[in-house]
mmJSON file of the N, C-alpha and C atoms, coordinates in Angstrom:
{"data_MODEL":{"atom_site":{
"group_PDB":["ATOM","ATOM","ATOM","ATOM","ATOM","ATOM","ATOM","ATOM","ATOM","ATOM","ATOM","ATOM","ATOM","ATOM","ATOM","ATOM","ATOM","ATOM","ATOM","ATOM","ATOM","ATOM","ATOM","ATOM","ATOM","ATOM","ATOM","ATOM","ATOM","ATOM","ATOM","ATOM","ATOM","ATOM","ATOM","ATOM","ATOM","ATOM","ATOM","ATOM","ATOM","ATOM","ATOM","ATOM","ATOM","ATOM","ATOM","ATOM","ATOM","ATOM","ATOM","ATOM","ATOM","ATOM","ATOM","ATOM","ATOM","ATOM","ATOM","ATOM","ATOM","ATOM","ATOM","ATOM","ATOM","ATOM","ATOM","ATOM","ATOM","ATOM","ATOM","ATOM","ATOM","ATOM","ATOM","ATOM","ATOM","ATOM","ATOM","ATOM","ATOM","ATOM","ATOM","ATOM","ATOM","ATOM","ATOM","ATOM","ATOM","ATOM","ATOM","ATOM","ATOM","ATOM","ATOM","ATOM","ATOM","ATOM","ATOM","ATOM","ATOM","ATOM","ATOM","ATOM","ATOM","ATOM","ATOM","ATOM","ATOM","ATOM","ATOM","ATOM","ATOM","ATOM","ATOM","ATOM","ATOM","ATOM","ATOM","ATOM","ATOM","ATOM","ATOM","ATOM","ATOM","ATOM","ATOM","ATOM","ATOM","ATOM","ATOM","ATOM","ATOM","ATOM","ATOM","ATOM","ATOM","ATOM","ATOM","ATOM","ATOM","ATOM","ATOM","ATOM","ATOM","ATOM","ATOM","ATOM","ATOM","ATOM","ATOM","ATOM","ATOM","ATOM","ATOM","ATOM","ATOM","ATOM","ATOM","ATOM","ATOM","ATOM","ATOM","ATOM","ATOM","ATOM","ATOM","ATOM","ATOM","ATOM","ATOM","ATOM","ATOM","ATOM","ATOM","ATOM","ATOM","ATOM","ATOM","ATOM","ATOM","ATOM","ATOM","ATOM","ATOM","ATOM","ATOM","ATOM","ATOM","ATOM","ATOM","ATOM","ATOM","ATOM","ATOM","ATOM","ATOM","ATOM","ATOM","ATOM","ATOM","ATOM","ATOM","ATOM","ATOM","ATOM","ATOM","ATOM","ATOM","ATOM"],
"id":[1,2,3,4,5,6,7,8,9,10,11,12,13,14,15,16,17,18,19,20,21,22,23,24,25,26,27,28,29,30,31,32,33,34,35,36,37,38,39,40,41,42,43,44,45,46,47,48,49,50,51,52,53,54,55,56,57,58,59,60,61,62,63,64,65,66,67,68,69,70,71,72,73,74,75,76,77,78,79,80,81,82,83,84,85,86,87,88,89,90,91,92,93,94,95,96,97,98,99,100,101,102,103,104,105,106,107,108,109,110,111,112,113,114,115,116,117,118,119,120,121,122,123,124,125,126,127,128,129,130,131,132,133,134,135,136,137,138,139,140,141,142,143,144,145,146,147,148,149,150,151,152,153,154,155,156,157,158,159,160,161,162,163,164,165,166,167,168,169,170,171,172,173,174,175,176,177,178,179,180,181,182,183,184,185,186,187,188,189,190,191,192,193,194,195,196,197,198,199,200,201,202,203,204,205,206,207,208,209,210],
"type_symbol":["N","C","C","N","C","C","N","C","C","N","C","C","N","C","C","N","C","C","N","C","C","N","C","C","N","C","C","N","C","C","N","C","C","N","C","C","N","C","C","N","C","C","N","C","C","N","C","C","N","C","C","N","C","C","N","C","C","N","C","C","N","C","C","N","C","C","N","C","C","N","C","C","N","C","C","N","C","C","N","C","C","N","C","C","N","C","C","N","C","C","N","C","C","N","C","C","N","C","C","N","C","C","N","C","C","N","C","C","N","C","C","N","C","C","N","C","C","N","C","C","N","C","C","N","C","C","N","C","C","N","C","C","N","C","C","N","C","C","N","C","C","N","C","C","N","C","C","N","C","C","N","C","C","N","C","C","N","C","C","N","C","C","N","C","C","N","C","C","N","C","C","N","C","C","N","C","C","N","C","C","N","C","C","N","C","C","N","C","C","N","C","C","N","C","C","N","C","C","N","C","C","N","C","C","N","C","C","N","C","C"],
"label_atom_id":["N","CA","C","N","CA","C","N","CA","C","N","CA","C","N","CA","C","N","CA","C","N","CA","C","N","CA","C","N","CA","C","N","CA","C","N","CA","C","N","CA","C","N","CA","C","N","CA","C","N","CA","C","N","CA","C","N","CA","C","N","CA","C","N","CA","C","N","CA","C","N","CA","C","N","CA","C","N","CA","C","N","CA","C","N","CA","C","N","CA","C","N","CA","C","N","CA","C","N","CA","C","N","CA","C","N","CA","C","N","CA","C","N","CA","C","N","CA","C","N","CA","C","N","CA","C","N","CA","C","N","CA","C","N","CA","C","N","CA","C","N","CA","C","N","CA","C","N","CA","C","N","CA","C","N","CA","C","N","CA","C","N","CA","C","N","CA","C","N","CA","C","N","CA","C","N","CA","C","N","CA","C","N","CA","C","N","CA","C","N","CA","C","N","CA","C","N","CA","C","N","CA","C","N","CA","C","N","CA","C","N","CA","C","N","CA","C","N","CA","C","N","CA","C","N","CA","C","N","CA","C","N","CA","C","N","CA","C","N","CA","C","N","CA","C"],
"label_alt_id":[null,null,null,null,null,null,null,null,null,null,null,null,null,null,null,null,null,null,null,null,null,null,null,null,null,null,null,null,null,null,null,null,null,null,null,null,null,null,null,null,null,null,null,null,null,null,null,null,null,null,null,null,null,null,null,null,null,null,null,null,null,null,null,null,null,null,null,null,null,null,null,null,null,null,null,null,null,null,null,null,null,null,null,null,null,null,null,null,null,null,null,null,null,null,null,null,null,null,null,null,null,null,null,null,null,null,null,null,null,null,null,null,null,null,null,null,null,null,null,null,null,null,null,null,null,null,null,null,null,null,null,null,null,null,null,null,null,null,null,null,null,null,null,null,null,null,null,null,null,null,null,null,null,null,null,null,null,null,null,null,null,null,null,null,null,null,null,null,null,null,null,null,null,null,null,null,null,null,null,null,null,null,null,null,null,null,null,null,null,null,null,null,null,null,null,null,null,null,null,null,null,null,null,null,null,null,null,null,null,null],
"label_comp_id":["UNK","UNK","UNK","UNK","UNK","UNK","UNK","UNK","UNK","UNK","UNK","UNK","UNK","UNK","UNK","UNK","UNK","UNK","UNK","UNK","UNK","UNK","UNK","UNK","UNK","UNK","UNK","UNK","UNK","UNK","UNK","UNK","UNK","UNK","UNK","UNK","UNK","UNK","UNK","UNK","UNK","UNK","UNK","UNK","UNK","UNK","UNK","UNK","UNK","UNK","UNK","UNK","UNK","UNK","UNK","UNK","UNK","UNK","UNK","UNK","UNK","UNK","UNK","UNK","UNK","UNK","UNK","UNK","UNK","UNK","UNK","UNK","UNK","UNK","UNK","UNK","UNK","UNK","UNK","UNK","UNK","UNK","UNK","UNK","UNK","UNK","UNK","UNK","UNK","UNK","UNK","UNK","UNK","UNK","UNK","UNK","UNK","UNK","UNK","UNK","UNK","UNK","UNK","UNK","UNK","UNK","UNK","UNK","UNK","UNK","UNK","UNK","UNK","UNK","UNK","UNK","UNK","UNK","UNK","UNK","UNK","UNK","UNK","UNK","UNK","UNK","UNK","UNK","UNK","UNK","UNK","UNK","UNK","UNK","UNK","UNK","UNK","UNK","UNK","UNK","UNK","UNK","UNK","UNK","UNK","UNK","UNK","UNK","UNK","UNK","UNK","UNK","UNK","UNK","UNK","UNK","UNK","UNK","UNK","UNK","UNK","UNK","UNK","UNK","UNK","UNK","UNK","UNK","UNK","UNK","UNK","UNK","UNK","UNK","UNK","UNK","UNK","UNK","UNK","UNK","UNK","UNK","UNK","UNK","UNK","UNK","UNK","UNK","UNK","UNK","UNK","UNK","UNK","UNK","UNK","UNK","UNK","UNK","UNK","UNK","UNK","UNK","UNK","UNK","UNK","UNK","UNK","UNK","UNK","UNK"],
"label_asym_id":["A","A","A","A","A","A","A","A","A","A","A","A","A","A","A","A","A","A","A","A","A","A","A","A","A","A","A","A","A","A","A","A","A","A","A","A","A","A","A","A","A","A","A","A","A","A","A","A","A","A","A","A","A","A","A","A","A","A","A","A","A","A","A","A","A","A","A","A","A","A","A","A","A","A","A","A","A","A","A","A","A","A","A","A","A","A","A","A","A","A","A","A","A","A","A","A","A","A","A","A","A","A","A","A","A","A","A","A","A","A","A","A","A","A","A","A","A","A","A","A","A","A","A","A","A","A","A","A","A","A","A","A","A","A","A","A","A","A","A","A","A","A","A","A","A","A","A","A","A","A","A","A","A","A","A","A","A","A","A","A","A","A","A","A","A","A","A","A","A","A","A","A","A","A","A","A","A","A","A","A","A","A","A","A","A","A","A","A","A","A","A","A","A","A","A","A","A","A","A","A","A","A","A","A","A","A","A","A","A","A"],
"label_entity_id":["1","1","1","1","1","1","1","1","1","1","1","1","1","1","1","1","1","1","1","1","1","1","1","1","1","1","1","1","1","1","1","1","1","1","1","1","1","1","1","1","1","1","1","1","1","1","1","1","1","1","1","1","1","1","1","1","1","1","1","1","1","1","1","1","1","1","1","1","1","1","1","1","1","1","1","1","1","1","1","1","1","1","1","1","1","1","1","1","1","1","1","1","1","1","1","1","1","1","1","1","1","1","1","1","1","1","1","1","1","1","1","1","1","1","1","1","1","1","1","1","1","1","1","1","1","1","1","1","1","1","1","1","1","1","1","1","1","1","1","1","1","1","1","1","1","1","1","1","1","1","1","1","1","1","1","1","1","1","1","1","1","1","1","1","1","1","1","1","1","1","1","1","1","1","1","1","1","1","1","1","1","1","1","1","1","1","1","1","1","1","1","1","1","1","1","1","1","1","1","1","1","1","1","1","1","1","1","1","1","1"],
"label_seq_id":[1,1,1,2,2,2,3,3,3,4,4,4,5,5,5,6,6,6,7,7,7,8,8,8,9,9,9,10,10,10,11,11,11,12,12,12,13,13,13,14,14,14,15,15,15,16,16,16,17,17,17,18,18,18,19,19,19,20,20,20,21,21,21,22,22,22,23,23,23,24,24,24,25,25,25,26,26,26,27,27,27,28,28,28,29,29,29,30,30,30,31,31,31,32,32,32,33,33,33,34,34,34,35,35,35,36,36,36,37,37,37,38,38,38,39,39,39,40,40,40,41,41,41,42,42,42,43,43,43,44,44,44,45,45,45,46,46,46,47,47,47,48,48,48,49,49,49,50,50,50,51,51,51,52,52,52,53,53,53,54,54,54,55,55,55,56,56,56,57,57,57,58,58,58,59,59,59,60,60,60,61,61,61,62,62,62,63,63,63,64,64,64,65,65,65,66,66,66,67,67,67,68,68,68,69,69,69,70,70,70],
"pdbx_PDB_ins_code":[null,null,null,null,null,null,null,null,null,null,null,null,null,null,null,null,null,null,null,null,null,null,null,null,null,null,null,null,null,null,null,null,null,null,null,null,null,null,null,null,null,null,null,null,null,null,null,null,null,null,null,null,null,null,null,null,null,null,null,null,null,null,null,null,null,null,null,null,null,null,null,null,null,null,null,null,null,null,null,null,null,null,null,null,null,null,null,null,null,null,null,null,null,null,null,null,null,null,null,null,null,null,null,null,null,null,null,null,null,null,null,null,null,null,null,null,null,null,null,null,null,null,null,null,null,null,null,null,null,null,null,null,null,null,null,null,null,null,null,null,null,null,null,null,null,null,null,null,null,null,null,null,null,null,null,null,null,null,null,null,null,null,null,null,null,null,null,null,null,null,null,null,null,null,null,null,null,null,null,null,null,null,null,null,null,null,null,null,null,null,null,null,null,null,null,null,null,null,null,null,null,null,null,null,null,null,null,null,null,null],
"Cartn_x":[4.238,4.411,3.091,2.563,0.885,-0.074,0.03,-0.837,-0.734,0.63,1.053,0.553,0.585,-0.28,-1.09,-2.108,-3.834,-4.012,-3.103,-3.678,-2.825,-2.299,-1.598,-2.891,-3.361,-4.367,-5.628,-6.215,-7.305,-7.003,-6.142,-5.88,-6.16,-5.217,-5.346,-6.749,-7.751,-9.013,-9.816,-9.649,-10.461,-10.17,-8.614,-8.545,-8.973,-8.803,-9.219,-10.833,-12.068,-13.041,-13.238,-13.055,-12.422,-12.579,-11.373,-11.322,-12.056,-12.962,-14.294,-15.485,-15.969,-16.962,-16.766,-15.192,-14.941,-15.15,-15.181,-14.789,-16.025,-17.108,-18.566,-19.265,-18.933,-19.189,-18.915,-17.651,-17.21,-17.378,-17.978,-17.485,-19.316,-19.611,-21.123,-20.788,-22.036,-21.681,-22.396,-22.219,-23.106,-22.945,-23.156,-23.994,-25.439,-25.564,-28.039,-28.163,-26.615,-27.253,-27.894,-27.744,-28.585,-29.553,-30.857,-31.874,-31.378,-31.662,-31.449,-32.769,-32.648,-33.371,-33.318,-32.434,-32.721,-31.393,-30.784,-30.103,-29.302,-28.335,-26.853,-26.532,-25.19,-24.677,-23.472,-23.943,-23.022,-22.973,-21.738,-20.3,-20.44,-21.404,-21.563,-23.189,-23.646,-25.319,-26.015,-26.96,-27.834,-28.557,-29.021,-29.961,-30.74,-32.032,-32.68,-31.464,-31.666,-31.252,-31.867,-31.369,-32.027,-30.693,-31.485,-30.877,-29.875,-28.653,-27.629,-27.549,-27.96,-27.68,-28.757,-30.19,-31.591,-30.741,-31.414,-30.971,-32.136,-31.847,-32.64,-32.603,-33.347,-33.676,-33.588,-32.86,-32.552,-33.886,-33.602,-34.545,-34.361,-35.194,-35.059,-34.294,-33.742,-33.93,-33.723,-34.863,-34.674,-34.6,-33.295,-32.967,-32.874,-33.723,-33.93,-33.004,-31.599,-30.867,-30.614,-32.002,-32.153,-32.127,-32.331,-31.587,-30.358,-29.295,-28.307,-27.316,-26.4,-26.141,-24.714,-24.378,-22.5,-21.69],
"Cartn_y":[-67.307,-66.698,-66.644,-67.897,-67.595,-66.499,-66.138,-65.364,-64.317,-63.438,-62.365,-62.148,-63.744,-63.194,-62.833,-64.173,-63.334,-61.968,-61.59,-60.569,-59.361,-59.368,-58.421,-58.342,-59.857,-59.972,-59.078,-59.613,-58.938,-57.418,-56.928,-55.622,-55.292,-55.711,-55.115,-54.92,-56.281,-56.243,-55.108,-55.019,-54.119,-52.278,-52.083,-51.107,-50.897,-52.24,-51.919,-51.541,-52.295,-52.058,-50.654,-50.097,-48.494,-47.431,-48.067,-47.343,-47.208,-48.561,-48.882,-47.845,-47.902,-46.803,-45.915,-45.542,-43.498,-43.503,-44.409,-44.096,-43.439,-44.978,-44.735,-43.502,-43.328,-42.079,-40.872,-40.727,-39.421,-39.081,-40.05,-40.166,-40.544,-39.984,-39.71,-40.824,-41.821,-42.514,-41.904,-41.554,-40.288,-41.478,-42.399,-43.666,-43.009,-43.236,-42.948,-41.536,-40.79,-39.527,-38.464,-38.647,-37.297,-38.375,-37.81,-38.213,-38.336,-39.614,-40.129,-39.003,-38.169,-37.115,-37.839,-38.622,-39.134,-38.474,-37.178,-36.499,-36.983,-35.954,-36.574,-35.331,-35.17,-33.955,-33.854,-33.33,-32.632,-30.8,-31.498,-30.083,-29.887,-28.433,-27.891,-27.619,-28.41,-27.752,-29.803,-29.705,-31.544,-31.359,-32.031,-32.46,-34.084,-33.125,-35.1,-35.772,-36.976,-37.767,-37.928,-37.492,-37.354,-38.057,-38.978,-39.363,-40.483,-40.236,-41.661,-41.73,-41.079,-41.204,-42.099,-42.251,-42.918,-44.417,-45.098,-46.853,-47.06,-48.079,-48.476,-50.374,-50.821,-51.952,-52.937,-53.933,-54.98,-55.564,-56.196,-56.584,-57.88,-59.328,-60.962,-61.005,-61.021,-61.517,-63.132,-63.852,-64.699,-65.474,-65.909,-66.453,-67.838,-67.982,-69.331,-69.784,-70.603,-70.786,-72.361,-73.328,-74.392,-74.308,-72.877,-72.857,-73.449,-73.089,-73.024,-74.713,-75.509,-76.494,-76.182,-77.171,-76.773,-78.293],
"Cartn_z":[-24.012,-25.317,-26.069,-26.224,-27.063,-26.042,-24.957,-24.023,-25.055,-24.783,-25.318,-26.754,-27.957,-29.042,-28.929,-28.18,-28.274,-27.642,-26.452,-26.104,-27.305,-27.901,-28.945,-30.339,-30.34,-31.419,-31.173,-29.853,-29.374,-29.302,-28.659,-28.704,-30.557,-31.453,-32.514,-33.31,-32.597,-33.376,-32.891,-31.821,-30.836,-31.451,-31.321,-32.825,-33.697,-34.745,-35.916,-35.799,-34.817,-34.655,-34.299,-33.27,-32.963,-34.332,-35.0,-36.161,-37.143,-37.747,-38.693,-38.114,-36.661,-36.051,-36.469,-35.644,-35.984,-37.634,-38.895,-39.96,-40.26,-40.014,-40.635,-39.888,-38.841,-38.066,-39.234,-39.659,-40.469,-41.334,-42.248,-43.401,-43.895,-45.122,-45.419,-47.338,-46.924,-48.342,-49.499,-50.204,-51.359,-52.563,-52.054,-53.239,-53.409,-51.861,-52.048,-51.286,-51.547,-50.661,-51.995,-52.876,-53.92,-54.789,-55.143,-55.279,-57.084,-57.61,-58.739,-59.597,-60.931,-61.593,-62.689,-63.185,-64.715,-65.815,-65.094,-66.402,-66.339,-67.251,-67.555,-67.874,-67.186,-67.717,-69.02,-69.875,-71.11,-71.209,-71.178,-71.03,-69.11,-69.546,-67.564,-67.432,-67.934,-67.965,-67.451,-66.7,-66.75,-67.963,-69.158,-69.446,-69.492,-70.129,-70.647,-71.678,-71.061,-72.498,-73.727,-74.681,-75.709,-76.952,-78.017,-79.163,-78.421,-78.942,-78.437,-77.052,-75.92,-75.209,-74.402,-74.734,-74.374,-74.325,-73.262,-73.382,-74.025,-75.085,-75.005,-74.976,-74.842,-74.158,-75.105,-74.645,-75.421,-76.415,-77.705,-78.734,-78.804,-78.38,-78.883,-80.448,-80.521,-81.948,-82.067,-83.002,-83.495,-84.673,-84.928,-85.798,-85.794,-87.022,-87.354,-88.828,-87.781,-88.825,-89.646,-89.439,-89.947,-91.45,-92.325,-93.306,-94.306,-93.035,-93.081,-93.22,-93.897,-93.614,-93.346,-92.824,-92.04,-92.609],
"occupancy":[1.0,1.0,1.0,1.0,1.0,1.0,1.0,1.0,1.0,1.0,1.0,1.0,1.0,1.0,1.0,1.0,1.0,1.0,1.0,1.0,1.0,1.0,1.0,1.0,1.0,1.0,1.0,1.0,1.0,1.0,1.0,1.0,1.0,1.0,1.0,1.0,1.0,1.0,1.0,1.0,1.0,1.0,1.0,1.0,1.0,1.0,1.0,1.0,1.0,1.0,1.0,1.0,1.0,1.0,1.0,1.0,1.0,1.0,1.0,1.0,1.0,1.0,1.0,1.0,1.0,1.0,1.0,1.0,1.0,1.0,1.0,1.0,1.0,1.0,1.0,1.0,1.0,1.0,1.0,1.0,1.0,1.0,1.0,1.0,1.0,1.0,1.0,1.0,1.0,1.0,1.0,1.0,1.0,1.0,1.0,1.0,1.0,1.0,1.0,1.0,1.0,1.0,1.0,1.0,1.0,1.0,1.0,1.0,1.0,1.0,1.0,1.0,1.0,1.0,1.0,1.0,1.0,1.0,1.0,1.0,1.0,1.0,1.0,1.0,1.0,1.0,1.0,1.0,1.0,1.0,1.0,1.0,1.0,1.0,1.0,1.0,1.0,1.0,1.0,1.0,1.0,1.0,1.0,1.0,1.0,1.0,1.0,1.0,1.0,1.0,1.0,1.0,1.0,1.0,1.0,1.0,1.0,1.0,1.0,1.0,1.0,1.0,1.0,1.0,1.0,1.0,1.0,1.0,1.0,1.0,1.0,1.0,1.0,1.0,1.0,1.0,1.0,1.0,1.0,1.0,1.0,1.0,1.0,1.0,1.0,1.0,1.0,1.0,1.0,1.0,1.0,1.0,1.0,1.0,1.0,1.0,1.0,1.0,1.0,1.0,1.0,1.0,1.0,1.0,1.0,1.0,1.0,1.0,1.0,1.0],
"B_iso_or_equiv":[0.0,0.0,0.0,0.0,0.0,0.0,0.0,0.0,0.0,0.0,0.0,0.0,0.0,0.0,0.0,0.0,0.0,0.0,0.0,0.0,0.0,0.0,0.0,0.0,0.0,0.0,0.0,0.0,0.0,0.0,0.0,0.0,0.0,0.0,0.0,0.0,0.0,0.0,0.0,0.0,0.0,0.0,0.0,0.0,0.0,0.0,0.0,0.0,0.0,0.0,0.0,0.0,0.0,0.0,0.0,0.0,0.0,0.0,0.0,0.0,0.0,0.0,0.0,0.0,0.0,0.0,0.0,0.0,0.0,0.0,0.0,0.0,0.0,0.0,0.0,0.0,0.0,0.0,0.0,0.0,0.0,0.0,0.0,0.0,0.0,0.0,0.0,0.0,0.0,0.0,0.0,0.0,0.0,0.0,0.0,0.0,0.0,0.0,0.0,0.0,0.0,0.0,0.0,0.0,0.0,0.0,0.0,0.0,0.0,0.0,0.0,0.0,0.0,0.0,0.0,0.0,0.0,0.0,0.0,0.0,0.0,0.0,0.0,0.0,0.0,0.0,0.0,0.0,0.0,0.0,0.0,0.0,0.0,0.0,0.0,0.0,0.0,0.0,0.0,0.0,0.0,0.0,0.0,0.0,0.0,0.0,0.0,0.0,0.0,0.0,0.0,0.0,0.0,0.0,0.0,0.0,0.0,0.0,0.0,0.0,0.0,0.0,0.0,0.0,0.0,0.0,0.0,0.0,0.0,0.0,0.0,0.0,0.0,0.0,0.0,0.0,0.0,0.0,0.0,0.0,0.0,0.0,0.0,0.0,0.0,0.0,0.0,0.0,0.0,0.0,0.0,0.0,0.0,0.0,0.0,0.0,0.0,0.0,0.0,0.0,0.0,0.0,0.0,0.0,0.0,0.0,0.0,0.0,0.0,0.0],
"pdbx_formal_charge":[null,null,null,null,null,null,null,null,null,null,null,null,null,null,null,null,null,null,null,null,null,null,null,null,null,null,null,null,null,null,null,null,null,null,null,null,null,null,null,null,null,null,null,null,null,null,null,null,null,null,null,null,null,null,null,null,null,null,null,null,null,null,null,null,null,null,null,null,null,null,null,null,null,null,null,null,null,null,null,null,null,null,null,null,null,null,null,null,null,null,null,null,null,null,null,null,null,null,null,null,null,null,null,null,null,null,null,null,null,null,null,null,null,null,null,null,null,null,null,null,null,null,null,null,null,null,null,null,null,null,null,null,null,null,null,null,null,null,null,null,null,null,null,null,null,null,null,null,null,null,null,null,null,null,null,null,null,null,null,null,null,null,null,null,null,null,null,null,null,null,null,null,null,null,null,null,null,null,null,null,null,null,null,null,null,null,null,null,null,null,null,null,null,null,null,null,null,null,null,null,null,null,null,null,null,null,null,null,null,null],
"auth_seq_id":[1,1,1,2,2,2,3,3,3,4,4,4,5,5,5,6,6,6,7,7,7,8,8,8,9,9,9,10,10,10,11,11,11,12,12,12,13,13,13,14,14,14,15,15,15,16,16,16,17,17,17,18,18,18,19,19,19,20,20,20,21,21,21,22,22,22,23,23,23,24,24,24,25,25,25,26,26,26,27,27,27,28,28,28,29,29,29,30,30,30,31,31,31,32,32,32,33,33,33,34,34,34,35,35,35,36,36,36,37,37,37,38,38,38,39,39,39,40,40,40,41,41,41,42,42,42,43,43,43,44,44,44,45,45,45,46,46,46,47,47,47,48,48,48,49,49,49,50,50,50,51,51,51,52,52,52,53,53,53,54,54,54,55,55,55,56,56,56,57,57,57,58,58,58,59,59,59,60,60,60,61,61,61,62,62,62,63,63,63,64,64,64,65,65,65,66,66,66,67,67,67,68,68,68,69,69,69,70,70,70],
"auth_comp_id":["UNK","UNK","UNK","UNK","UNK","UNK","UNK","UNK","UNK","UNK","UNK","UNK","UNK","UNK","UNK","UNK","UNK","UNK","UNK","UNK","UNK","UNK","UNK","UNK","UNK","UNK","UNK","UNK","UNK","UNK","UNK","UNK","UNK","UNK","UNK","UNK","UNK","UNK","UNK","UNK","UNK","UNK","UNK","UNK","UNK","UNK","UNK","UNK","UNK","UNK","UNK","UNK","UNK","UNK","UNK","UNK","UNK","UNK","UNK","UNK","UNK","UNK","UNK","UNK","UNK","UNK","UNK","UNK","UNK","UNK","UNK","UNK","UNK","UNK","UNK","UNK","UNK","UNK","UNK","UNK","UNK","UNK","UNK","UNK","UNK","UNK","UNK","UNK","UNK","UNK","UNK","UNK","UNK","UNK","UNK","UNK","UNK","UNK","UNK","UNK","UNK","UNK","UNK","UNK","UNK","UNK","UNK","UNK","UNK","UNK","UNK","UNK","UNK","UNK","UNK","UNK","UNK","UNK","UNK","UNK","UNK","UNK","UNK","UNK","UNK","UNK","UNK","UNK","UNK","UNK","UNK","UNK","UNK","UNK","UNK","UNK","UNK","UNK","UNK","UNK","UNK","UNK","UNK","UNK","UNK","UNK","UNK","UNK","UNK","UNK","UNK","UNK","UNK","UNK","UNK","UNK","UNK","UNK","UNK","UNK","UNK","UNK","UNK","UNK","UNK","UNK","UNK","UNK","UNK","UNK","UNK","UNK","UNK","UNK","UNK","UNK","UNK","UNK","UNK","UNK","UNK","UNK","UNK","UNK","UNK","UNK","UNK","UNK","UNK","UNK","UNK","UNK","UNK","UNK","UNK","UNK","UNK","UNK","UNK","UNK","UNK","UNK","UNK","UNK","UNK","UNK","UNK","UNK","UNK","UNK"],
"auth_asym_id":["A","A","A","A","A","A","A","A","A","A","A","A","A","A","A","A","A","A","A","A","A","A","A","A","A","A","A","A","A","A","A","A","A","A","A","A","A","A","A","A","A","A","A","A","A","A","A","A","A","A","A","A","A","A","A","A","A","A","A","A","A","A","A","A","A","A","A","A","A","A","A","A","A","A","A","A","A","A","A","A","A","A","A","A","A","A","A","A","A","A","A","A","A","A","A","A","A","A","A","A","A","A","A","A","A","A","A","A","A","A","A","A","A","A","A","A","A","A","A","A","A","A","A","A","A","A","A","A","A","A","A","A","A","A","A","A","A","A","A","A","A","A","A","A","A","A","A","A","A","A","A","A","A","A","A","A","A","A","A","A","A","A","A","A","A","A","A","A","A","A","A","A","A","A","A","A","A","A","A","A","A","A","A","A","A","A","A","A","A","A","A","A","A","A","A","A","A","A","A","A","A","A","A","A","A","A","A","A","A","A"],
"auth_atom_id":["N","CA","C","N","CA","C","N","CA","C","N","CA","C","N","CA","C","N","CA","C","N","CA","C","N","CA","C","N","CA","C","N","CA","C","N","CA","C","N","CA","C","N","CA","C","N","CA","C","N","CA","C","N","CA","C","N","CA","C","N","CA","C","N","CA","C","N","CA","C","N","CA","C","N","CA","C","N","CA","C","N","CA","C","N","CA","C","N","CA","C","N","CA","C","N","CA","C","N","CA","C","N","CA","C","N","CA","C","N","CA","C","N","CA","C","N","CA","C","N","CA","C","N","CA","C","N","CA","C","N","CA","C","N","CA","C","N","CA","C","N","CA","C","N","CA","C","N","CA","C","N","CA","C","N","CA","C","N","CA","C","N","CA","C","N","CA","C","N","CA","C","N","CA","C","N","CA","C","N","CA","C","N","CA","C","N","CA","C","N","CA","C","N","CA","C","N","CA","C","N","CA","C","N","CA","C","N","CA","C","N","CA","C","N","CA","C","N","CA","C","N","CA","C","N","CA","C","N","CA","C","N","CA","C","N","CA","C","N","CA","C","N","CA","C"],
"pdbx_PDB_model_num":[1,1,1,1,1,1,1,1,1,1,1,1,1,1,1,1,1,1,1,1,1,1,1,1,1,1,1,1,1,1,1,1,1,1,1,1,1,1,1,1,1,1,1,1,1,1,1,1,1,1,1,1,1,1,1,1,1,1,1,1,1,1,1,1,1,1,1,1,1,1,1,1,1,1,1,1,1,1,1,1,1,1,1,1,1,1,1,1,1,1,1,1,1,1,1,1,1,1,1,1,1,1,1,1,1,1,1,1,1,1,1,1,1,1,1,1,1,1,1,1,1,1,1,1,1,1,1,1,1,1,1,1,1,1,1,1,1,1,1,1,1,1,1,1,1,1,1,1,1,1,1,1,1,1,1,1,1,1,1,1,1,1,1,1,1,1,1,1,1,1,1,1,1,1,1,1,1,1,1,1,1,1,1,1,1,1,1,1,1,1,1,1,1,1,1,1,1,1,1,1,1,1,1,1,1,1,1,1,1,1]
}}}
C-alpha cells in the first residue's frame, strides 16, 4: 500500500513539474518586459508628471518637544 503512494506522489510531482516548464515556456512576464519612461498616463494620452502627481521625497522633520511638560 505505501509503494502505490509514493509512486502516485512521484508521478504527481513529476506533473506538476511538466506543467510549471510548459507554463514558463508560454507565458511572457511583462513585469521587466517594457522599458520603465517615467510617465503616467491621464485620460488616453502618457505624460510627464507634473504638480500632484511628482513624488516627492520624504522631509526629517525635527521636533524638539522638551518644551512641552506631560
Amino acid at each position: 500500500m505505501a509503494k502505490s503512494k509514493k509512486f502516485i506522489m512521484i508521478k504527481e510531482y513529476k506533473q506538476m513539474m511538466y506543467l510549471e516548464n510548459l507554463h514558463k515556456k508560454n507565458t511572457i512576464d511583462l513585469d521587466k518586459y517594457f522599458k520603465y519612461s517615467g510617465k503616467i498616463e491621464v485620460g488616453k494620452k502618457f505624460k510627464e508628471p507634473k504638480g500632484d502627481y511628482v513624488y516627492k521625497h520624504r522631509i526629517i522633520i525635527n521636533n524638539d518637544m522638551s518644551k512641552y511638560k506631560f
